[in-house]
PALODO-916999 format. One record per residue (C-alpha): residue number from 1; residue in three letters; x, y, z. Coordinates in pm, whole numbers, plus 50000, padded with zeros to 5 digits. Layout:
PALODO-916999
(NUM,ALA,(X,Y,Z)) ...
//
This chain:
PALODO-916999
(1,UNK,(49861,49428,84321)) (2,UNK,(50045,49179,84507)) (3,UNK,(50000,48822,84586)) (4,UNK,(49964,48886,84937)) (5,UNK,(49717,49215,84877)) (6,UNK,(49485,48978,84654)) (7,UNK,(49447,48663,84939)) (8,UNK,(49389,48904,85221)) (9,UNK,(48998,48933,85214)) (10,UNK,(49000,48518,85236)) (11,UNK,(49249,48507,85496)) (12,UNK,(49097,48776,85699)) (13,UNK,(48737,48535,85671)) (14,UNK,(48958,48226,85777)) (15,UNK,(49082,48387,86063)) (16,UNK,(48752,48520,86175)) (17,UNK,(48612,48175,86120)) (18,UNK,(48889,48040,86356)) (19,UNK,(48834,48292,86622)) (20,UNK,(48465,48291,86674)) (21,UNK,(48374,47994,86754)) (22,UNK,(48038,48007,87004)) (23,UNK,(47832,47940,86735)) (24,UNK,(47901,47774,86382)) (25,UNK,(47968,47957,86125)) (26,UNK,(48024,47862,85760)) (27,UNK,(48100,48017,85463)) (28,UNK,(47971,47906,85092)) (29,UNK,(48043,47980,84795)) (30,UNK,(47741,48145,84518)) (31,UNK,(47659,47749,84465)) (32,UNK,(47580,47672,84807)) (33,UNK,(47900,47490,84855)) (34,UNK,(48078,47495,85196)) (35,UNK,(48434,47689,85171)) (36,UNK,(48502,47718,85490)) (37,UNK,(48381,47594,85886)) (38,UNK,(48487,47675,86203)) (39,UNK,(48504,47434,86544)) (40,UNK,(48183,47510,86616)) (41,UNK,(48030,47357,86309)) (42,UNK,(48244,47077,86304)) (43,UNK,(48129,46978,86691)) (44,UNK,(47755,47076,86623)) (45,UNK,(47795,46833,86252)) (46,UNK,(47972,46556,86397)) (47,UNK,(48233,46513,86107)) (48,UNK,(48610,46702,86021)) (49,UNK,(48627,46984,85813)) (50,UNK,(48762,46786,85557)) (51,UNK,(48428,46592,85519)) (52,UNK,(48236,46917,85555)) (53,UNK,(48426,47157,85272)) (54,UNK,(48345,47087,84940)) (55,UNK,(47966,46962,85009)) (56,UNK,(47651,47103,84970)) (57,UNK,(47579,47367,85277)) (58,UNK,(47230,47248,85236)) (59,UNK,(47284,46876,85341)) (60,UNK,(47329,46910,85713)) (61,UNK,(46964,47007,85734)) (62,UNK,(46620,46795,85794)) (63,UNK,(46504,47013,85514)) (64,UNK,(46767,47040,85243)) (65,UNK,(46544,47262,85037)) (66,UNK,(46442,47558,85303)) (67,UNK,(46846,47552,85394)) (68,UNK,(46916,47558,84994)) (69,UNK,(46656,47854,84974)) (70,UNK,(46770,48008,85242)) (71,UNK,(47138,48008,85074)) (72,UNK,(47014,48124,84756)) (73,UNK,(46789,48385,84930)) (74,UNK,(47142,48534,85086)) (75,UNK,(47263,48623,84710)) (76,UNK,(46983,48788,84550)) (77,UNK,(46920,49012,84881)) (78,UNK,(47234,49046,84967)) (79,UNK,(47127,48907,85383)) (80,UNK,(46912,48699,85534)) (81,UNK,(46829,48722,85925)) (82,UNK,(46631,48496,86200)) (83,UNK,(46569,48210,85927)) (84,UNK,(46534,47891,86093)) (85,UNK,(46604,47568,85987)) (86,UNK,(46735,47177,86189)) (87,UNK,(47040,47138,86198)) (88,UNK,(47122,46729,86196)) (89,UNK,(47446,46573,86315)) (90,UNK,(47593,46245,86250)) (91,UNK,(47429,46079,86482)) (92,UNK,(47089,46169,86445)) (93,UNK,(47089,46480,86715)) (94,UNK,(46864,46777,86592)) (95,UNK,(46924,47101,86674)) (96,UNK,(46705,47404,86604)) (97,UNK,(46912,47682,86451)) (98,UNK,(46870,48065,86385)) (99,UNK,(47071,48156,86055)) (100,UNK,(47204,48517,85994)) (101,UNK,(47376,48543,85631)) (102,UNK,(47502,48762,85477)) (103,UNK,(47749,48822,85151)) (104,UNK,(48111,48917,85076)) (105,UNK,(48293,49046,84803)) (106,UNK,(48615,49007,84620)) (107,UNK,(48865,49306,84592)) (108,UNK,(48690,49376,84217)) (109,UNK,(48338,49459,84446)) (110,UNK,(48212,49111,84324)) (111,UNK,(47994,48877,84537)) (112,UNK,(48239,48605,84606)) (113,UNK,(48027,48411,84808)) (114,UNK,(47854,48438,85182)) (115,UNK,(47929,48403,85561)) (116,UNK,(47643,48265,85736)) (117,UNK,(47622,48227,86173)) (118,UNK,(47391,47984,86369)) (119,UNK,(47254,48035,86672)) (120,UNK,(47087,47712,86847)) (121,UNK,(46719,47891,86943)) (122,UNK,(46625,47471,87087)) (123,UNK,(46570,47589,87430)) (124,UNK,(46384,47862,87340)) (125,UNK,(46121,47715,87101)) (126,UNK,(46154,47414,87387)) (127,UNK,(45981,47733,87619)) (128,UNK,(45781,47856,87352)) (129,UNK,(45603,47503,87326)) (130,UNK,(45595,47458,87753)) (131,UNK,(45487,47830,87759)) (132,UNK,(45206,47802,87453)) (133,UNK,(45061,47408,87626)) (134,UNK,(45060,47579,87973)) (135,UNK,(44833,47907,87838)) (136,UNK,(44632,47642,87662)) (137,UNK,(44545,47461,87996)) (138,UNK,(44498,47758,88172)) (139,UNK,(44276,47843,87941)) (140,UNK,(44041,47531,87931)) (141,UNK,(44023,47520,88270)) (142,UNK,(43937,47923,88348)) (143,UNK,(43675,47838,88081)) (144,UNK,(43518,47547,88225)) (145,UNK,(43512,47714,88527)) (146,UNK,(43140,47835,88706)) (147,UNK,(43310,48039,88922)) (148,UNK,(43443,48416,88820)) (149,UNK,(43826,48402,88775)) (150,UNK,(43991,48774,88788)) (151,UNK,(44357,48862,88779)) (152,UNK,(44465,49206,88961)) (153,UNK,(44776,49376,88863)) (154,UNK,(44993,49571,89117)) (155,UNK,(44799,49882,89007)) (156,UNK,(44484,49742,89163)) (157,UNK,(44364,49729,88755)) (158,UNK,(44220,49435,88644)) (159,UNK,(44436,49214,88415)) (160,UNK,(44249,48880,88329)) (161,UNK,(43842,48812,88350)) (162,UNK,(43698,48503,88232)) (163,UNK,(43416,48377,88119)) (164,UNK,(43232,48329,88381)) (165,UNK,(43317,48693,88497)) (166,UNK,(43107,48821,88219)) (167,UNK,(42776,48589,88271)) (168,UNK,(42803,48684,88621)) (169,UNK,(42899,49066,88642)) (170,UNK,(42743,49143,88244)) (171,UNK,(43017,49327,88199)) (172,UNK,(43264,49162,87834)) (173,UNK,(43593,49116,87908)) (174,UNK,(43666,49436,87647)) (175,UNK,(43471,49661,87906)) (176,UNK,(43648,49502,88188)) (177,UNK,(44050,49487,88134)) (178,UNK,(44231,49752,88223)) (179,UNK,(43940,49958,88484)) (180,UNK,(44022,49964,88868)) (181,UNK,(43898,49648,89009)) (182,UNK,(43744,49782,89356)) (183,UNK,(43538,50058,89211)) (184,UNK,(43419,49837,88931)) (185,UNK,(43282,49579,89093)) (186,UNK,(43220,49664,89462)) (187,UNK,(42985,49865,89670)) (188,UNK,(43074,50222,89748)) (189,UNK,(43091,50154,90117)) (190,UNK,(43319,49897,90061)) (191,UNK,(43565,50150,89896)) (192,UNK,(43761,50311,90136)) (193,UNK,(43875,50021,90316)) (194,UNK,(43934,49872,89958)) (195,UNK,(44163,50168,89899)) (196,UNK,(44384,50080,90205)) (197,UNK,(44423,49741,90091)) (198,UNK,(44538,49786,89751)) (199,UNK,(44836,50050,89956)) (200,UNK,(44908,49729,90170)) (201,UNK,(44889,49455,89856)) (202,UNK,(45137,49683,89665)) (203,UNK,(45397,49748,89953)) (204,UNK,(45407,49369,90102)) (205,UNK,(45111,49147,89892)) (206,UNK,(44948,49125,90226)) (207,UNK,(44624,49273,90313)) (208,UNK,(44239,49196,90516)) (209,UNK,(44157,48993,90236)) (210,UNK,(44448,48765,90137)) (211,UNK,(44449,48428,90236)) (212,UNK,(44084,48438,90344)) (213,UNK,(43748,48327,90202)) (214,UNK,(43469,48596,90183)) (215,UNK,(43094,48645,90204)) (216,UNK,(43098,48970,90059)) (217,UNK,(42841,49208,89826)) (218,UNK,(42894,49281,89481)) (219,UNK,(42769,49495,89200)) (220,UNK,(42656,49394,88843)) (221,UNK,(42665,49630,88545)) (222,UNK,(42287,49683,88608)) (223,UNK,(42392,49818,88948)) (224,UNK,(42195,49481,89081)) (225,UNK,(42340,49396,89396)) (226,UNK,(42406,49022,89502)) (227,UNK,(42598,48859,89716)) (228,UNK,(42955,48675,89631)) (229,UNK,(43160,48448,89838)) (230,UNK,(43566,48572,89744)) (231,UNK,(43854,48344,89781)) (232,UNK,(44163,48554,89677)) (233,UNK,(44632,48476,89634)) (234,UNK,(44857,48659,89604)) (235,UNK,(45166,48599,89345)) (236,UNK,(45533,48861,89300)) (237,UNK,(45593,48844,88956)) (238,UNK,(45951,49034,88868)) (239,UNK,(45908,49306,89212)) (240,UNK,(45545,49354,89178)) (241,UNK,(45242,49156,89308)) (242,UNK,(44978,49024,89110)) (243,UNK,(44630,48896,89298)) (244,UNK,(44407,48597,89202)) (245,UNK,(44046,48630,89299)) (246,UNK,(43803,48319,89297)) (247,UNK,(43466,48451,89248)) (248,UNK,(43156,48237,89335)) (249,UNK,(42795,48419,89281)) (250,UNK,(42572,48263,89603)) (251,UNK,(42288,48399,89544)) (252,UNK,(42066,48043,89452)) (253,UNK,(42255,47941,89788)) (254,UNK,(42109,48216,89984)) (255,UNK,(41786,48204,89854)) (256,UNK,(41772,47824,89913)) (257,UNK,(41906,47882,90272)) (258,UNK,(41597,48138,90319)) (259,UNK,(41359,47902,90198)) (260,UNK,(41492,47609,90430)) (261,UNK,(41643,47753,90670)) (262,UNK,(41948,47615,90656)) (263,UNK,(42281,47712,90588)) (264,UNK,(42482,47535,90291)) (265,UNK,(42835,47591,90348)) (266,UNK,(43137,47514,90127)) (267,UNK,(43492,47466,90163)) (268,UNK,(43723,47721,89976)) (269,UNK,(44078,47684,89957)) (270,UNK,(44320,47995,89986)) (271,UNK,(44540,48096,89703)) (272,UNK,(44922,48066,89860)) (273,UNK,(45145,47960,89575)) (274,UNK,(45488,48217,89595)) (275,UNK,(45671,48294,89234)) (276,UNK,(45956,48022,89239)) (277,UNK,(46129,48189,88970)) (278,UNK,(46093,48460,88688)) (279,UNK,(46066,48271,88409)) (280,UNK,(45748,48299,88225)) (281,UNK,(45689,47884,88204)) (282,UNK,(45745,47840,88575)) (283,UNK,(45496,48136,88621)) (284,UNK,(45238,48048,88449)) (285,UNK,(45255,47650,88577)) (286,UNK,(45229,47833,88927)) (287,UNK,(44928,48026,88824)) (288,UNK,(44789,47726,88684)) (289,UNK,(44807,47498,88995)) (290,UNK,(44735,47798,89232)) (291,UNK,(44368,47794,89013)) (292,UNK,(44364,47405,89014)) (293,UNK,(44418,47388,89383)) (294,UNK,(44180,47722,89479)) (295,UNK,(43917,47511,89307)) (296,UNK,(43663,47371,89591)) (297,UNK,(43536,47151,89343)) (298,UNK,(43673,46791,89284)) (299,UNK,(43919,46897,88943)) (300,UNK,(44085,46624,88713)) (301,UNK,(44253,46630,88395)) (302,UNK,(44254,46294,88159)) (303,UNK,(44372,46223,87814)) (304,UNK,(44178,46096,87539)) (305,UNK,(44178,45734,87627)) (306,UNK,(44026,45864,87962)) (307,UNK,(44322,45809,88156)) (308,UNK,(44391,46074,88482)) (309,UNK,(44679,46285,88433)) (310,UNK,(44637,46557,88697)) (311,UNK,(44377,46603,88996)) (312,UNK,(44330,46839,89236)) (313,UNK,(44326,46791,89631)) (314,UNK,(43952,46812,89643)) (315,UNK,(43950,46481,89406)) (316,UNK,(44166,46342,89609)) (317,UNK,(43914,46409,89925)) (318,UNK,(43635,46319,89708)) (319,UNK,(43781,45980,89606)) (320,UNK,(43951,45891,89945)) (321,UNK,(44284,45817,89707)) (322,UNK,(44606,45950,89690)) (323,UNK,(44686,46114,89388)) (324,UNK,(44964,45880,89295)) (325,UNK,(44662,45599,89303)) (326,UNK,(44474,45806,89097)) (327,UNK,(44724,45935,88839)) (328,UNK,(44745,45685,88529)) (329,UNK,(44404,45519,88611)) (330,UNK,(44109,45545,88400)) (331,UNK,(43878,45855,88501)) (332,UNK,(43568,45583,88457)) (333,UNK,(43655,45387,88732)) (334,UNK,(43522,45600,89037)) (335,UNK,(43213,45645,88941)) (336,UNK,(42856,45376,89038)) (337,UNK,(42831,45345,88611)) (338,UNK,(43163,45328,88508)) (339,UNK,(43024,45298,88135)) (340,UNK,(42820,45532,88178)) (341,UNK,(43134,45804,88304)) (342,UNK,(43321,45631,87997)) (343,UNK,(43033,45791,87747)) (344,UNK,(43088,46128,87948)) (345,UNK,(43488,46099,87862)) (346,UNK,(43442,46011,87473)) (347,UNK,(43130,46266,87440)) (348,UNK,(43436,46570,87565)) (349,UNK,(43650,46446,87256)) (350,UNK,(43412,46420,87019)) (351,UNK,(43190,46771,87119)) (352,UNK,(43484,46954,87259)) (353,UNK,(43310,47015,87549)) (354,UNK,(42967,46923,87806)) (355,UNK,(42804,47072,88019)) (356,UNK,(42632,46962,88374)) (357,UNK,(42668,46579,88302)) (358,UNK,(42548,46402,88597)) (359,UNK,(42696,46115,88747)) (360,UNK,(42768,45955,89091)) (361,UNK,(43098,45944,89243)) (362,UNK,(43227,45726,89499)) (363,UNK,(43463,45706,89750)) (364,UNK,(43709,45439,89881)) (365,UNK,(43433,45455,90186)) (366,UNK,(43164,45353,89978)) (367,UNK,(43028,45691,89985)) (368,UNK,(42858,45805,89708)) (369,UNK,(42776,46194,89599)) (370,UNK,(42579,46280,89295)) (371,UNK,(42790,46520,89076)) (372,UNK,(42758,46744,88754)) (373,UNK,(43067,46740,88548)) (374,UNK,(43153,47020,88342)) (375,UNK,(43465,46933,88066)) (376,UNK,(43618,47086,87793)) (377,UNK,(43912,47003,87602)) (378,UNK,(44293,47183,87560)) (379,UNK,(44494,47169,87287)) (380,UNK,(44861,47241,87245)) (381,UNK,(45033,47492,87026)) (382,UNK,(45017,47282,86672)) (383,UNK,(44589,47301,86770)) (384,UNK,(44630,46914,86860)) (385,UNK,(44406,46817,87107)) (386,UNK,(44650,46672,87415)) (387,UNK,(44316,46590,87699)) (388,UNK,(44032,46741,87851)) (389,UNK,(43989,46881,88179)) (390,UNK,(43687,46837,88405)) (391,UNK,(43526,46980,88706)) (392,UNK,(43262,46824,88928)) (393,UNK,(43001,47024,89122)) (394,UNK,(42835,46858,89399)) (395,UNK,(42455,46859,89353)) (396,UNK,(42365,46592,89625)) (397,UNK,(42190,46794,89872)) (398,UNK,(41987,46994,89572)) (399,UNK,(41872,46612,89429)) (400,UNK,(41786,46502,89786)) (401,UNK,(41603,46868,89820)) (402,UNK,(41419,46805,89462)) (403,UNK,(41345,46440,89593)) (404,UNK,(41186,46557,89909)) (405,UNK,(40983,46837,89751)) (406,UNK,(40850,46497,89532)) (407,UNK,(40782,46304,89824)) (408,UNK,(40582,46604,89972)) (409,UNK,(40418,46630,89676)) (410,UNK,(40296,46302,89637)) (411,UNK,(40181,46262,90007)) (412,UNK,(39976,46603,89972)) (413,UNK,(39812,46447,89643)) (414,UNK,(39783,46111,89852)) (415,UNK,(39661,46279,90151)) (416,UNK,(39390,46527,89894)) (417,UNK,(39268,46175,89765)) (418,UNK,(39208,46049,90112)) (419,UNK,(39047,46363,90220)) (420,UNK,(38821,46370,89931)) (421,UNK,(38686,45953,89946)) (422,UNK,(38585,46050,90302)) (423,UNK,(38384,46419,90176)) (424,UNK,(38231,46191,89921)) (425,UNK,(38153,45923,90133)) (426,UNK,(37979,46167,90411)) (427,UNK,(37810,46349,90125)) (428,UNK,(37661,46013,89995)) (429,UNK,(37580,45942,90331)) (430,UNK,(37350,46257,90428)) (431,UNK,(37218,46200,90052)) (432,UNK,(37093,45880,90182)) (433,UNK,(36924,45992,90482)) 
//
């Protein structure tokens, strides 16, 4: 065999080296030391190819042993594929790689050493993190919530039910994902005109219901009726739309407003947040403020020093601040007992969560309104705990009704007193005579 026959696997590698150069590629000998780089490598190293041949393929790693292995792992399997490892330049830049390796041969059919490819994967573990922190949020907060959250898919099935949607239909969310929403959960005479709006949602996203807030009736898996107040957005994910219903069970409201005869009415926000873009992060951040925003309750979300990080615009109403005034200020501070809000903010961190915590907000204006703070904490993808998020539910007017059914009391036992001194004091009186 000639000269020229036995160099042409090695030149054939060099040239391939040379020609593909999107990502780096290197090749190493059974050792682990680098043969060969091409342009690639050398611009993602930061130094020539003469400083990179000859040295240890392992070295240009954060983790010299896991690259080593992986090297190693190439010759007795003959391949590796999708092993990651950081990949460090000279000055100090890390980039997250995908390795693909596999072995070559000499013209005798022995392993002569192996040609390994990197892809950099940094965006996309970048988006894994945003995606994984963004679920987590969504997650604390549909959690925390009172109020039934449900997600509708473009089938009219249902795709997401929270907590709450189980204490307040009985149904898990098992028995609930995946079954038509309107038949579910509504009335039957509610279901023809339900079945013309899920025609209209899937053709345009429109339909009688979108944009709106709702007194409507609802059933319970005990067939229970009671009656619901329905705040519902609509969202085109890819070139279908998805619906976001807020689902608020009124029935202590109604039964109050029987008993006093007076109607307690609450603000509800519509859902009106449009897809921006396709990409899962940006999706999910929409869904997430859409929720935040739908919320008609005073929403905030602080770190574990007790510093505000997000609110929502019914804080901002509540408060009578802007939310740059209130972003990066501690949580404590507008509240009557700012200690006492202080204890409310370490008690999340240290419990993971609490539950109807009352305190007493107030307002630039001086106005006050007694609150009950619900909290629980989110965590990001390493199970870190990054803040808490909170949500206040006005409970004024129930105090000042508890307070007046006290004062009632109290006069009715002071009146009963008075009532009785005078009985006794006629009774003593025809006793006498």
């Amino acid at each position: 065999m000639s000269k020229t026959t036995k160099e042409l696997p090695l030149q054939y590698i060099e040239r391939q080296l040379q020609l593909i150069s999107i990502d780096p590629l290197v090749m190493f000998d059974r050792e682990g030391i680098i043969i060969d780089v091409n342009e690639a490598t050398i611009q993602a190293t930061g130094r020539t190819r003469e400083e990179l041949i000859g040295t240890p393929f392992a070295d240009y790693f954060t983790d010299p042993e896991r690259a080593y292995r992986g090297a190693m792992l190439t010759f007795e399997t003959g391949e590796v594929r999708d092993y990651e490892l950081v990949m460090k330049a000279r000055d100090g830049t890390e980039t997250i790689v995908s390795y693909n390796a596999s072995v070559y041969r000499d013209q005798k059919g022995l392993v002569a050493g192996a040609f390994a490819a990197a892809r950099d994967i940094t965006e996309r573990k970048q988006t894994e993190k945003a995606v994984s922190e963004t679920e987590e949020k969504f997650k604390a907060i549909s959690s925390s919530a009172k109020d039934a959250i449900i997600m509708m898919d473009n089938e009219g099935d249902i795709s997401y039910w929270n907590e709450a949607a189980e204490r307040i239909f009985g149904y898990p969310v098992q028995e609930a994902l995946g079954k038509e929403l309107h038949p579910f959960l509504a009335p039957k005479k509610y279901h023809d005109a339900c079945r013309r709006g899920v025609l209209a949602f899937k053709a345009t996203g429109g339909g009688p219901v979108i944009g709106k807030t709702l007194e409507l009736e609802a059933v319970r898996k005990d067939e229970t009726m009671f009656p619901i107040e329905l705040s519902v957005s609509t969202i085109k994910i890819g070139e279908k739309w998805h619906a976001t219903g807020i689902v608020r069970d009124i029935t202590e409201r109604k039964q109050a407003e029987e008993e006093r005869e007076r109607l307690i009415r609450e603000l509800h926000y519509a859902l009106a947040e449009r897809s921006r873009s396709e990409k899962k992060v940006q999706d999910l951040q929409q869904y997430n403020r859409s929720l935040i925003e739908a919320s008609p309750d005073p929403l905030v979300t602080f770190d574990q020093k007790g510093i505000i990080m997000d609110v929502n615009e019914a804080k901002i109403r509540a408060t009578g601040r802007t939310r740059e005034e209130l972003i990066g200020t501690p949580f404590a501070d507008y509240f009557t007992d700012s200690e006492e809000a202080y204890k409310e903010v370490m008690l999340v961190f240290e419990t993971g969560e609490v539950r109807d915590y009352e305190l007493v907000m107030k307002a630039r204006d001086g106005t006050e309104t007694i609150v009950a703070y619900n909290a629980s904490i989110y965590e990001d993808q390493t199970g870190q705990v990054v803040g808490a998020v909170g949500v206040a539910r006005d409970i004024t007017e129930r105090k000042k009704s508890q307070q007046e059914l006290q004062d009632t009391i109290k006069r009715l036992e002071e009146y009963t007193t008075h009532i009785n001194s005078i009985v006794a004091t006629m009774l003593g009186e025809i006793t006498v005579k």
